[in-house]
ROMAR-717516 format. One line per field, with one value per residue (C-alpha): x, y, z; residue number from 0. Coordinates in nm, 2 decimals, padded with zeros to 4 digits. Each point is the difference from the previous one (the first is absolute). Layout:
# residues N
x (X,...)
y (Y,...)
z (Z,...)
i (NUM,...)
***
This chain:
# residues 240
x (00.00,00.12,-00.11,00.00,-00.12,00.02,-00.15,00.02,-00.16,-00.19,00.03,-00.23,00.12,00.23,00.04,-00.03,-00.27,00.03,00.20,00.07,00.13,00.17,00.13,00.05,00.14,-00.33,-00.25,-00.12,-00.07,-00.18,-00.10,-00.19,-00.09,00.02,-00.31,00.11,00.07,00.39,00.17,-00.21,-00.10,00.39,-00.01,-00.28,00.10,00.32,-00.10,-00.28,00.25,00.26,-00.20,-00.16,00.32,00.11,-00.30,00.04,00.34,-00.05,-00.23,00.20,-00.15,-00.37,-00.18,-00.36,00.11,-00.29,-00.01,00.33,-00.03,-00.34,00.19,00.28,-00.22,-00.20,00.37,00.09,-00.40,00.10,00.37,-00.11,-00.32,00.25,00.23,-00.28,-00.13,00.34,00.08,-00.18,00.13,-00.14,-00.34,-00.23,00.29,-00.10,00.16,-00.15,00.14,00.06,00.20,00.04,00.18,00.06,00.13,-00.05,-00.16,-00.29,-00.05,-00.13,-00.09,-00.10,-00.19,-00.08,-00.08,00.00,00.33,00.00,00.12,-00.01,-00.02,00.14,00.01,00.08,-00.23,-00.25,-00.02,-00.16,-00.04,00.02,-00.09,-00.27,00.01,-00.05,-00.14,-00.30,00.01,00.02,-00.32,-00.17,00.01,-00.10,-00.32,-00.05,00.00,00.31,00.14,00.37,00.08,-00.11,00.14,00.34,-00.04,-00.18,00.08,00.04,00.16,00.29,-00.23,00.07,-00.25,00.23,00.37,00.23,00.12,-00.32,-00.19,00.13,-00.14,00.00,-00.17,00.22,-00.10,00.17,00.00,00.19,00.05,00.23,00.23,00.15,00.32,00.03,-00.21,00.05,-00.10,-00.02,-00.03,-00.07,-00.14,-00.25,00.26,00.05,-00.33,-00.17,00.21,00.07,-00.28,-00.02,00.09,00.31,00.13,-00.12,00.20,00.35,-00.04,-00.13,00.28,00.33,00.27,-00.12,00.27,-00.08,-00.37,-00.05,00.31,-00.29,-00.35,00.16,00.12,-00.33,-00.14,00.22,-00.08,-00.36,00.09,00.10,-00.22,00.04,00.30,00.07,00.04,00.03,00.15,-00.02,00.08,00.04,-00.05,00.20,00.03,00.29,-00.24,-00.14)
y (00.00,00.38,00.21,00.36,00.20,00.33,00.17,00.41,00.19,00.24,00.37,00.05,-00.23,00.02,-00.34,-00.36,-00.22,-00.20,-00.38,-00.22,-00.38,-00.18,-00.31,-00.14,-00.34,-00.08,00.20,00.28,00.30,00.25,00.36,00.12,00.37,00.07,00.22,00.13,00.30,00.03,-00.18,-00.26,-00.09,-00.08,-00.25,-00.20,-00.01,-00.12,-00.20,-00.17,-00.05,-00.17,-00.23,-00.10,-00.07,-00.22,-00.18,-00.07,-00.08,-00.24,-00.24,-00.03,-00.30,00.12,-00.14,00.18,00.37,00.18,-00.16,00.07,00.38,00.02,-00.17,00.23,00.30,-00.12,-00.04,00.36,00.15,-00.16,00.15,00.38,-00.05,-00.15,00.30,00.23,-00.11,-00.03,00.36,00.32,00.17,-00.26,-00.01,-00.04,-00.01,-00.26,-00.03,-00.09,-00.31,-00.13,-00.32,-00.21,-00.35,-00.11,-00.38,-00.29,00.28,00.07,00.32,00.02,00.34,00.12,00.32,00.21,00.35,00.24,-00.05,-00.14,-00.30,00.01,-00.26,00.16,-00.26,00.14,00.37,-00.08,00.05,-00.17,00.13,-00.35,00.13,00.19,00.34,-00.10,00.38,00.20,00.15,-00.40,-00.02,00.27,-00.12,-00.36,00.11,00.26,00.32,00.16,-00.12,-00.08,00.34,00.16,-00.20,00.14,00.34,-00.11,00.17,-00.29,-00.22,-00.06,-00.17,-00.37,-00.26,-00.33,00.04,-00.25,00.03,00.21,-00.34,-00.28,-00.19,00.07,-00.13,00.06,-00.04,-00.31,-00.06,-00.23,00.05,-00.20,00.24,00.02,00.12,00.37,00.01,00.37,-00.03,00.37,00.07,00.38,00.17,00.29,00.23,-00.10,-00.10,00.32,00.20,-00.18,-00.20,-00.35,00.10,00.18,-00.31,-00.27,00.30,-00.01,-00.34,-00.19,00.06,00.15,-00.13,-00.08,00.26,00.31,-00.09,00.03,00.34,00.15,-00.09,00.12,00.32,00.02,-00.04,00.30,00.20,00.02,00.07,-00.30,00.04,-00.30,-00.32,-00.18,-00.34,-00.25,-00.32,-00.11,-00.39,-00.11,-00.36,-00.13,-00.30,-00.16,00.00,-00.29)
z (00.00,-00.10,00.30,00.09,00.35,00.14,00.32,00.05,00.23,-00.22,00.02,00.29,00.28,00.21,00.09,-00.26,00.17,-00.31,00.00,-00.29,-00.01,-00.26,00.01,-00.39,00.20,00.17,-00.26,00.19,-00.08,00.21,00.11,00.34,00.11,00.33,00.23,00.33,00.21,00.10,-00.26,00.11,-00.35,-00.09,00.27,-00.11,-00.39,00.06,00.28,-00.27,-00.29,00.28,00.13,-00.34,-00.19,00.34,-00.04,-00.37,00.05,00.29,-00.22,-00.37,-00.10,00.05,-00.29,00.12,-00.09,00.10,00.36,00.08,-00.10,00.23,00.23,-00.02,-00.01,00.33,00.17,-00.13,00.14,00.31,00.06,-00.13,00.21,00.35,-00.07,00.02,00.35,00.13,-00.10,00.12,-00.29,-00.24,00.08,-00.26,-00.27,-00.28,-00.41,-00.35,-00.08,-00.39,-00.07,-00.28,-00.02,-00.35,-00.03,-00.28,-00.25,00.25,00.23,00.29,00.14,00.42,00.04,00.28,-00.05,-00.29,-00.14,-00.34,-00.25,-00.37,-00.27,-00.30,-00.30,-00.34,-00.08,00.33,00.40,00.25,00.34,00.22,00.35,00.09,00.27,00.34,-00.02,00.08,-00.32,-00.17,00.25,-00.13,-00.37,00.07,00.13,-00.31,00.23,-00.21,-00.35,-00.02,-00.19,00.36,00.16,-00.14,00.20,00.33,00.30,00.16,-00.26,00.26,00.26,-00.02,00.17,00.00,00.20,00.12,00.37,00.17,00.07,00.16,-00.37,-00.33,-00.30,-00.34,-00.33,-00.16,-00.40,-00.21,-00.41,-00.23,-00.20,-00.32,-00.17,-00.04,00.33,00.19,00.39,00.12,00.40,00.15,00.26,-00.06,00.00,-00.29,-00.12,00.11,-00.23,-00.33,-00.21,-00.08,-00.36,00.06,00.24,-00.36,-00.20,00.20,00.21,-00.22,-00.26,00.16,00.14,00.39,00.11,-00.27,00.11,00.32,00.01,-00.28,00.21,00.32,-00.18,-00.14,00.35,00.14,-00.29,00.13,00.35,00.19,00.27,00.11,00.05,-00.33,-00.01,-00.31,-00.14,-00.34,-00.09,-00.34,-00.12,-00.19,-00.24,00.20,00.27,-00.16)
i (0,1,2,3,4,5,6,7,8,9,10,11,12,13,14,15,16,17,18,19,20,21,22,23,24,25,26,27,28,29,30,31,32,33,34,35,36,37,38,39,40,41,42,43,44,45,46,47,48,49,50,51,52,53,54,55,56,57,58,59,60,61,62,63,64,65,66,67,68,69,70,71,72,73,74,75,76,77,78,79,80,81,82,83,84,85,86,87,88,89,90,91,92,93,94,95,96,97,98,99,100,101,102,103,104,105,106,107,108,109,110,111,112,113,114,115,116,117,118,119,120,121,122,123,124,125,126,127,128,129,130,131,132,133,134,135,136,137,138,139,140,141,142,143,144,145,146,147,148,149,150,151,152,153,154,155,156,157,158,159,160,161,162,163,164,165,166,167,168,169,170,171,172,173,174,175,176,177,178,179,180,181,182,183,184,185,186,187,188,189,190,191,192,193,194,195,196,197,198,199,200,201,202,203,204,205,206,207,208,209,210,211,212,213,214,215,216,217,218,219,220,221,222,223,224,225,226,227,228,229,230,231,232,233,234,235,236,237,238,239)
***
């Protein structure tokens, strides 16, 4: 696999409360946005990614894929969600969580949240995970169209975290893959500020690493109010 990532903490804040994990050895990719007062939000992301990758890593042989990401998203929920009881400062701090395993041709994606993964396969993009977001919400049940759902006030309010319940239920999907295959991970930072045509035009052609330098200066361009977070993976025939 050809592979690129980048995390930057936007023009805005001060702070990254992003994390990102890649591991080509075992598979994983994945991308988590942390939510907390007091850099509280930089604890649990990279708190979520550790304890996922040490997970993955502990059980190489795992022929069930998507079990062993639930189960190593559950043992990630349950560390952020210890650290914030154990630390005044921490309360109530939780993180987005988005990781995919690719093995034997398949993908195998676990979502908790509102950060994204993209299929991009040849001129199209798929968005495989849905917001955990009031906004998501809202459209579901037909009260805003997705156009509006663009500019809502409260876009940024998520409804699914990992680590501010002692349990957590994550999305789990599983899709064969071909060839030429793109796998594209972000968090809204990203998302919120560049359109799922612009990440087809440069992700789903350009070399991982001109890519994701060219969507995260796009990103800034429009103000970077936010942490940026992305990893591109490519598939490629040797894969095979």
């Amino acid at each position: 696999m050809r592979w690129s990532a980048i995390t930057h903490r936007g023009r805005v804040r001060s702070n990254n409360e992003d994390a990102l994990c890649v591991r080509e050895e075992l598979g994983l990719f994945a991308v988590a946005d942390g939510l907390g007062g007091h850099q509280a939000g930089e604890v649990a992301s990279r708190a979520a990614v550790r304890v996922l990758a040490g997970e993955v890593e502990a059980h190489p042989e795992a022929k069930d894929t998507c079990a062993l990401l639930g189960a190593a998203v559950e043992a990630a929920n349950r560390q952020v969600y210890e650290l914030s009881q154990a630390d005044a400062t921490c309360t109530g701090m939780g993180t987005t969580l988005s990781a995919c395993l690719v093995r034997e041709g398949w993908l195998s994606v676990a979502h908790v949240g509102d950060s994204r993964v993209y299929l991009l396969r040849g001129n199209t993009i798929r968005q495989l995970t849905e917001d955990h977001s009031l906004v998501q919400e809202l459209v579901r049940q037909g009260k805003i169209t997705s156009e509006d759902a663009v500019e809502h006030p409260y876009r940024n309010v998520i409804s699914r975290a990992l680590g501010t319940s002692a349990r957590v239920q994550p999305d789990i999907i599983r899709l064969p893959l071909a060839p030429g295959d793109r796998i594209f991970l972000c968090t809204d930072g990203l998302s919120n500020q560049v359109r799922n045509e612009e990440i087809l035009a440069m992700a789903g052609a350009l070399p991982p690493d001109e890519a994701v330098s060219r969507l995260l200066a796009l990103a800034l361009k429009r103000g970077g109010p936010d942490n940026i977070t992305m990893v591109l993976v490519v598939i490629d025939e040797d894969d095979w």
